[in-house]
C-alpha positions as CSV (number, residue, x, y, z in Angstrom):
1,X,89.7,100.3,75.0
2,X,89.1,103.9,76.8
3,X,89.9,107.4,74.8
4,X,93.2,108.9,74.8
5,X,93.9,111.1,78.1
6,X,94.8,114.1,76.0
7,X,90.9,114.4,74.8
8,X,90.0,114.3,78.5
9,X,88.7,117.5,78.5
10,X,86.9,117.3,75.1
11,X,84.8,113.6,76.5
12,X,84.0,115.6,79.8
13,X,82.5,118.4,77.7
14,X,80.7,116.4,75.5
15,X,79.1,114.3,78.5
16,X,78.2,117.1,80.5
17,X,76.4,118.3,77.6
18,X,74.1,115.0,76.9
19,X,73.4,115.6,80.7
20,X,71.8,119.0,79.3
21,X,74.7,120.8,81.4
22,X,76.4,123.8,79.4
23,X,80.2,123.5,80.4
24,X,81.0,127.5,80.5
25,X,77.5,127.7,82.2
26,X,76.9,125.4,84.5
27,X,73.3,126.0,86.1
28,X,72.6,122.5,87.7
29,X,75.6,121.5,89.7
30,X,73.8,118.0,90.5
31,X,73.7,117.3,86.9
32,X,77.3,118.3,86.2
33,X,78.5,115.8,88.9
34,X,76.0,112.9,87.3
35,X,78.0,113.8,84.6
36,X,81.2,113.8,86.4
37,X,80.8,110.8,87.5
38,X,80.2,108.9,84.1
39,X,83.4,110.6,83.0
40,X,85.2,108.8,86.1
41,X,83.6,105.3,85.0
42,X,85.3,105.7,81.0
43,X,88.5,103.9,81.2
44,X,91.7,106.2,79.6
45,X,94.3,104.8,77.1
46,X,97.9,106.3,77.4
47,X,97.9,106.5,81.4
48,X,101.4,105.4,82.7
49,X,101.0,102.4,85.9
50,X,102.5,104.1,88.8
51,X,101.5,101.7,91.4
52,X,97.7,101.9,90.8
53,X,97.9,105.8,91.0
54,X,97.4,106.1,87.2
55,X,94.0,107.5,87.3
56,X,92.0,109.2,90.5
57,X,89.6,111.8,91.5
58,X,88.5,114.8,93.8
59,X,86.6,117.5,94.4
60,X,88.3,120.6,95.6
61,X,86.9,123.8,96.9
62,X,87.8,127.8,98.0
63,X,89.0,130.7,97.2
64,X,91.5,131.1,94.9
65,X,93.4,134.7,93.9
66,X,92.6,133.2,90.1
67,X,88.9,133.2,90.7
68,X,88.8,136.5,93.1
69,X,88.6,135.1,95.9
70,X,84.8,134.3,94.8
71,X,83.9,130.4,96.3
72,X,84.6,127.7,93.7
73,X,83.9,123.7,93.5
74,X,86.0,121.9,91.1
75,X,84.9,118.3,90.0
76,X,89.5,117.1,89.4
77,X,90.4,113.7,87.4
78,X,94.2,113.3,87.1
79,X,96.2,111.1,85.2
80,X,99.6,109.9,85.3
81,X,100.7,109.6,81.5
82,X,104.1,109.3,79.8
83,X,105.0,112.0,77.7
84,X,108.2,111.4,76.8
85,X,108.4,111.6,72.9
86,X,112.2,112.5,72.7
87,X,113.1,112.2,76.1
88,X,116.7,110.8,76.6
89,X,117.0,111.1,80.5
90,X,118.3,107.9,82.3
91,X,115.2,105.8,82.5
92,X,115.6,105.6,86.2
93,X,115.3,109.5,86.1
94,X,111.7,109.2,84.7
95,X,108.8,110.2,86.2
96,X,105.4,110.2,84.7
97,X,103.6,113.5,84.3
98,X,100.5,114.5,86.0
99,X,97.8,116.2,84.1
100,X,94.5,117.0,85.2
101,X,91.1,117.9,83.6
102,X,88.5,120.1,85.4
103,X,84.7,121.1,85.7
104,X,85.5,124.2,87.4
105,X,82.7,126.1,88.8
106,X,83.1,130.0,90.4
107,X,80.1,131.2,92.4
108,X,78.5,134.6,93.4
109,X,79.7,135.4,97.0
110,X,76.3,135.0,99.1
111,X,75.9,134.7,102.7
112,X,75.1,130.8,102.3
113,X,78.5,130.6,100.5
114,X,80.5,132.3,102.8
115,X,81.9,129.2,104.3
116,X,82.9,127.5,100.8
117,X,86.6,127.6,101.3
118,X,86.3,130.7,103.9
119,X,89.4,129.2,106.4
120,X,91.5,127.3,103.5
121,X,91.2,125.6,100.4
122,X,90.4,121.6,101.0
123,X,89.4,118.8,98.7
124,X,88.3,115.3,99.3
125,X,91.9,113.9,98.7
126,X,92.4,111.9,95.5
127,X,91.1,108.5,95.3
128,X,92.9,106.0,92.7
129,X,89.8,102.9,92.5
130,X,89.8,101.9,90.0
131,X,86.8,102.3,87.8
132,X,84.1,99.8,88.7
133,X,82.8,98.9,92.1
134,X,85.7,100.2,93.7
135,X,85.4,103.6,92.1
136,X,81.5,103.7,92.8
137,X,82.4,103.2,96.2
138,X,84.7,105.7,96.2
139,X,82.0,107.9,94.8
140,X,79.3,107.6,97.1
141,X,81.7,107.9,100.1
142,X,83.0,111.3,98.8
143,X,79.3,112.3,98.4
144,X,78.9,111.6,101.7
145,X,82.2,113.4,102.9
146,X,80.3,116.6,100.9
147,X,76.8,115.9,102.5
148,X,78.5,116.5,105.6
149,X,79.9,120.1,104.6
150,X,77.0,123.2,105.1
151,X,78.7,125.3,102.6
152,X,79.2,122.7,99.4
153,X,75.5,121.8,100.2
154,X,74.6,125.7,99.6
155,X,76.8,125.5,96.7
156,X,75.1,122.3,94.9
157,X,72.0,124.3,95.4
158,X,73.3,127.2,93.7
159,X,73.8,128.2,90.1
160,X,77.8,129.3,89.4
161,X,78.5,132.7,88.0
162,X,81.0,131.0,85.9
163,X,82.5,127.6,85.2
164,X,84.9,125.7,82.6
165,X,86.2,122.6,81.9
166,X,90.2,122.4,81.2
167,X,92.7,119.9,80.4
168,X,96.4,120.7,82.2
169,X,99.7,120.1,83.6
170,X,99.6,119.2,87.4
171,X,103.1,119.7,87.7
């Protein structure tokens, strides 16, 4: 038995916190992705099957108008659930809802930041293992995929001027 998807955002904050991480101020991004990934390891009641794609994972990163342009990482868990309380649609109209919860972090712009999302926004690309050895797979090879990256390397290393954890519609 996992926790309900819609308390997401409330699990995440209290894990990041046993993992001595403040949510609204992070200051140890390898800690809040330790963190991170115990989240991706708690199974989730209330997720819809949609062909395995139920639950998965990325990390995203750039510069977004909504954070001024300022680098941000973003540690992404998305969920297909079914929402339909008094939905009447023709059942073969339905499609499941895709919410997402978020450890959001917002740097300061410094030089070894400046290529954090400096061409385009990218992101690992969701992965849907499924929690287990499949998912800790999954894990390690996106940490690899970041290893690779200059600028996310500069950013683990840094402290974010901001950050946040939310719970929303990916719709």
């Amino acid at each position: 038995m996992g926790f309900p998807w819609r308390d997401a955002a409330q699990i995440l904050d209290g894990l990041l916190r046993r993992y001595d991480v403040d949510p609204d101020h992070v200051h140890d991004v390898p800690a809040a992705w330790q963190a991170f990934t115990a989240f991706l390891a708690l199974p989730v009641d209330g997720l819809e099957p949609v062909e395995n794609d139920a639950d998965g994972f990325m990390v995203q990163w750039g510069r977004y108008s909504w954070n001024d342009r300022l680098p941000s990482v973003a540690f992404t868990r998305q969920f297909a659930v079914d929402v339909r309380d008094a939905w009447t649609a023709p059942e073969d109209w339905y499609q499941p809802e895709l919410w997402q919860v978020n450890l959001e972090m917002v740097f300061p712009d410094t030089p070894e930041l400046a290529g954090v999302g400096r061409s385009s926004p990218a992101d690992t690309g969701l992965d849907f293992s499924a929690p287990g050895p499949e998912r800790n797979r999954a894990i390690r090879a996106v940490e690899q995929e970041l290893a690779r990256q200059p600028a996310l390397q500069a950013a683990w290393a840094s402290s974010p001027a901001r950050s946040g954890v939310t719970l929303y519609a990916a719709d």
